[in-house]
Structures are given as C-alpha cells and as structure tokens.
C-alpha positions as CSV (number, residue, x, y, z in Angstrom):
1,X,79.7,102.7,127.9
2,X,76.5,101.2,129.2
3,X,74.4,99.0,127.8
4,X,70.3,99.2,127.4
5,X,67.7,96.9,127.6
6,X,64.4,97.0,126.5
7,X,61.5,94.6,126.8
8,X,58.0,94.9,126.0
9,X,55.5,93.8,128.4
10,X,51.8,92.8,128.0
11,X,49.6,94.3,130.8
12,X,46.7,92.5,132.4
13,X,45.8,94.4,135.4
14,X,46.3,97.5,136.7
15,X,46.1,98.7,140.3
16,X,43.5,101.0,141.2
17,X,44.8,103.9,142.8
18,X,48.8,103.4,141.5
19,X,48.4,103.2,138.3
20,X,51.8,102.8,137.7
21,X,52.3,99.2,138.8
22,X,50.9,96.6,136.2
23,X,50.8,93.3,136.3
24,X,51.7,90.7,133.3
25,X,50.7,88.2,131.5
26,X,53.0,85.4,133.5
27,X,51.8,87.5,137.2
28,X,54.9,89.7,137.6
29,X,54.1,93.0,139.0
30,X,56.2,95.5,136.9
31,X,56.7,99.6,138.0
32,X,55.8,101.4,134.5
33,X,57.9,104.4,135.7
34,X,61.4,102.7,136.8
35,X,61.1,99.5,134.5
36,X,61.8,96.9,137.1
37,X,59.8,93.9,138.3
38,X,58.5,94.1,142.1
39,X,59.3,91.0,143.8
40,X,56.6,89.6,146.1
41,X,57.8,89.3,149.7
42,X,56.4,87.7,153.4
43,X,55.9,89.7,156.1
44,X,54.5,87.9,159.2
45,X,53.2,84.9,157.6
46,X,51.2,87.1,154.7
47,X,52.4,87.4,151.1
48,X,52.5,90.6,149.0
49,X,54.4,93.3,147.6
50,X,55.8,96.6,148.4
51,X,53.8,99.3,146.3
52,X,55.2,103.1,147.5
53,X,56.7,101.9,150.4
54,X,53.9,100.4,151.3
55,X,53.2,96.4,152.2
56,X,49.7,95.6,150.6
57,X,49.1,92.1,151.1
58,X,47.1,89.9,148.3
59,X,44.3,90.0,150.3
60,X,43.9,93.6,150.0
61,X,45.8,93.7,146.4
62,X,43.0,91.9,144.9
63,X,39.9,93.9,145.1
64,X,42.0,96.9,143.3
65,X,42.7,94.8,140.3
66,X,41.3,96.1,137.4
67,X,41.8,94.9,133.6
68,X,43.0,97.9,131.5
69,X,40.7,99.2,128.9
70,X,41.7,98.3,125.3
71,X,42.8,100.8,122.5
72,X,41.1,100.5,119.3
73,X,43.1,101.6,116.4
74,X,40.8,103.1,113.4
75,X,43.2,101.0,110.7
C-alpha cells in the first residue's frame, strides 16, 4: 500500500514559455505536472536549473518571469 502526499503551494511566478514550472513563495521552482521541486544546479561556474532538459541559467531565467494573474471569485 502506498502512501500519498499532498501539499499546496502558493505560486509567485511563472515562466514564460513553460508554463508548467512555478516558482514559490520561499523561491523553490516546483513542476505543476509531476509535483516535484527542481533543484537548482552549477554548471561551469553559472547557477540555474534544468527546465525540459534544458540548463537555463538565472541570467536568462529572469527576464521570463512573470507574476500570474489573480482569480477573482464573484462571492
């Protein structure tokens, strides 16, 4: 028998262009479609994460950020 977990996550960016990877309030980078938290890795001497495969360092990571538009709820 396996066990589940579920968490709830408060987005404040999203990335243009893959927007399935969100970042949170405490700067994880989460994947909406698996659930997991991306961990943010080096690779020669720059910092950033793997998004499809993909390294995109911060440098370029940053420019794509955008804040996710807020849902107003009639009640």
């Amino acid at each position: 028998m396996s066990d589940t977990v579920i968490y709830t996550v408060e987005i404040t960016y999203t990335i243009i262009g893959h927007e399935h990877y969100v970042f949170d309030k405490l700067k994880n980078l989460h994947n909406k479609k698996t659930g997991r938290i991306i961990k943010q890795k080096s690779k020669n001497g720059m910092i950033g994460y793997y998004i499809n495969g993909k390294f995109m360092s911060l440098k370029r990571l940053k420019p794509l950020l955008i804040k996710p538009p807020k849902n107003i709820l009639p009640f």
